[in-house]
C-alpha positions, 0 to 999 in steps of 0.5 A: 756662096760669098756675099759682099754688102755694103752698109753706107753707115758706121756699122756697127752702131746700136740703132735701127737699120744697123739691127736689120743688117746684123740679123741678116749677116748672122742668119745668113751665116748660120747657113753657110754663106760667106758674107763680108760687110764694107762700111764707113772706119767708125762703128763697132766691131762685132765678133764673128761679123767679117767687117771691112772699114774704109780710111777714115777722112782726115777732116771730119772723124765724128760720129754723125747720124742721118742726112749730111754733107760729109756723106759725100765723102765717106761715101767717095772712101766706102766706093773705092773701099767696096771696089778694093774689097771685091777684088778680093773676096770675088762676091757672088752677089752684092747687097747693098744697103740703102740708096748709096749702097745700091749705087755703089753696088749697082756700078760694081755689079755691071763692072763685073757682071754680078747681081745686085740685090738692094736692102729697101729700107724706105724712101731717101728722099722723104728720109732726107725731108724727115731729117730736115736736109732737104726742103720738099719744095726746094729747087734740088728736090726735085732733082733729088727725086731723079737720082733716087728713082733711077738707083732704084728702076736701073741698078737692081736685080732684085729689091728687098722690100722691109714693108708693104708700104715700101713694096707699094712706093716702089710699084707706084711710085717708082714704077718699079717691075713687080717681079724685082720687088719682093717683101721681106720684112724686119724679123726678130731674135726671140732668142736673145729677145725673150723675158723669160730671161729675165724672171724678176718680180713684178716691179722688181727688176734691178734697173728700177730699184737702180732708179728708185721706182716704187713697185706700182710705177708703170714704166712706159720704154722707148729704145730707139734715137732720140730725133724729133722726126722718131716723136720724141717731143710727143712724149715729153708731151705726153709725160707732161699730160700724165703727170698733171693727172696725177698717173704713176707712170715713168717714162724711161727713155733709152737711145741717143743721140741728143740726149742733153737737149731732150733731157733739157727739154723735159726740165724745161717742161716739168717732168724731168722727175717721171722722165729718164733718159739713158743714152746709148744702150748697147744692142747686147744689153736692150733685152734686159732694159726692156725687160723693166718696161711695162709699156713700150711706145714707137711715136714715129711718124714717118710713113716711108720708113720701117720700124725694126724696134717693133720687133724687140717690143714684140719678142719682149711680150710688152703692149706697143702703143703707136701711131696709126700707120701702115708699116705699124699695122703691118708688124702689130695687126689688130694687138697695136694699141693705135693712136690718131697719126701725128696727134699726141694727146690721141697717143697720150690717151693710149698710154693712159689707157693701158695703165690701169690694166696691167691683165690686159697689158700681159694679154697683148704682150703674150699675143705680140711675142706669139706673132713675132716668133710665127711671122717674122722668123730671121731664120725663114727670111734668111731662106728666102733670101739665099734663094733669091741669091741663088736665082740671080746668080743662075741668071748671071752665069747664064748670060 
């Protein structure tokens, strides 16, 4: 079976959804289907992925992430480019990765008459509002709104849905017929992800030497971008609060992009000594910084979107302190170690709480890797996805 996805973003970058397409790619390769990826000329390139690029616009040639107006245009090239790439892979199915993706897709799909199956990610308008590029209560809001609701009744055949809370959006919300939605939530790699890798001492781990942090220094991580609607000032917040207890405590800070600001920020505020910010890591080297990490935090608010880093956090056996929200509960259960959403000195007090109880930070680390490997397994949701593949094909070929 040939699949042909369309990833509307610089595939591949070191970040997010990026993560979730690259694992289904790959297990979806390992059995046996074909699978082409059409994405924007920038990202990298990964060995054994099949990625097909569009041009790249003659005015605009930097990297950008998130909302923005030139994705009018690199989405104008990604539709020609996907239409290009169709005639001649001639795809069985089309996958089509966030809202732009599904449209693109959709209008594919009933050109030629091949199913689409939309990758749900969350809202894209609340995304639109988290990043800032479209005020709730301003006059294209609501049209915003219709154009999401209709990519999302009309074109699909079938909707992955990457949380409950993005299953109930789509029922409730936008009235979308049960049987199209089917929850299939981020999964992790065990595999790559796995400190067993990494058999250094405690406190030992060549990156913390590198930084020249004494063995008892607990290192609370974060890897992810580094925006403020993914809570990256609570945590500057909370590294003030820590210090001026006196707390042994390092917050190492690895993502992009603004890292300057922030780092700026963390001068500005006192605490660029128990603060380090890395930049990008690339997603091959994110186990081995993980692995120098005592505590792992997810500060992000946002209630419409996934939160794939979860899943490393977890593989990785770390504590995962994080705001208390359905999509988090969803991947942590009862093992989260939650904060009052949106309040950071809740969130601070559930770091500090772990510090102390480095016992009961291996217990929940063991615990959560545990849950990783039986609940969310690449290689079961890659099952389920051929079948759905499968299903629609059946249909298409029916009619």
């Amino acid at each position: 079976m040939r699949v042909l996805m369309i990833a509307p973003t610089s595939f591949f970058s070191d970040y997010g959804g990026h993560i979730r397409i690259l694992e289904e790619i790959r297990a979806l390769g390992d059995r046996g289907l074909e699978v082409a990826v059409v994405t924007y000329y920038k990202g990298n390139d990964v060995a054994g992925i099949d990625i097909r690029r569009t041009a790249p616009l003659p005015w605009h040639t930097d990297y950008e992430v998130g909302s923005s107006r030139h994705k009018i245009a690199f989405d104008a090239y990604l539709a020609g480019q996907a239409l290009r790439e169709f005639r001649r892979f001639r795809p069985d199915v089309i996958h089509g990765h966030m809202h732009e993706g599904a449209l693109i897709g959709g209008l594919l799909g009933r050109l030629f008459n091949v199913p689409l199956v939309f990758d749900y990610q969350g809202s894209l308008t609340a995304e639109m509002v988290d990043h800032h590029f479209l005020n709730p209560r301003g006059p294209l809001y609501p049209w915003a709104y219709r154009v999401e609701g209709s990519i999302t009744r009309r074109l699909p055949q079938a909707i992955l849905a990457s949380s409950g809370q993005a299953v109930a959006l789509l029922r409730d919300k936008f009235h979308v017929p049960a049987e199209r939605i089917h929850a299939l939530p981020d999964c992790a790699d065990t595999v790559q992800f796995d400190p067993a890798l990494f058999p250094f001492a405690p406190g030992d781990h060549p990156l913390r030497r590198q930084l020249g942090l004494a063995e008892d220094t607990v290192v609370v991580g974060y890897l992810g971008l580094l925006t403020d609607y993914q809570g990256i000032p609570h945590l500057i917040e909370s590294a003030v609060e820590l210090k001026r207890r006196g707390e042994n405590v390092h917050f190492l800070i690895m993502g992009y992009p603004n890292v300057d600001r922030y780092q700026i920020i963390a001068g500005w505020r006192g605490v660029a000594d128990v603060m380090t910010f890395t930049g990008r890591v690339p997603f091959v080297d994110a186990p081995y910084h993980l692995a120098a990490c005592d505590i792992a935090v997810a500060p992000k608010m946002s209630t419409s979107e996934g939160s794939g880093k979860l899943l490393n956090y977890m593989a990785m056996a770390l504590p995962i302190v994080a705001y208390d929200t359905a999509v988090n509960r969803e991947y942590l259960a009862e093992l989260g170690v939650y904060a009052q959403s949106g309040d950071v000195g809740s969130f601070t007090e559930a770091i500090a709480g772990l510090l102390p109880d480095p016992e009961e930070r291996a217990r929940l680390g063991r615990q959560l890797r545990r849950r990783a490997a039986e609940h969310f397994s690449w290689p079961a949701a890659a099952e389920r996805i051929e079948k759905i593949y499968q299903s629609l094909d059946n249909k298409s070929h029916s009619l």
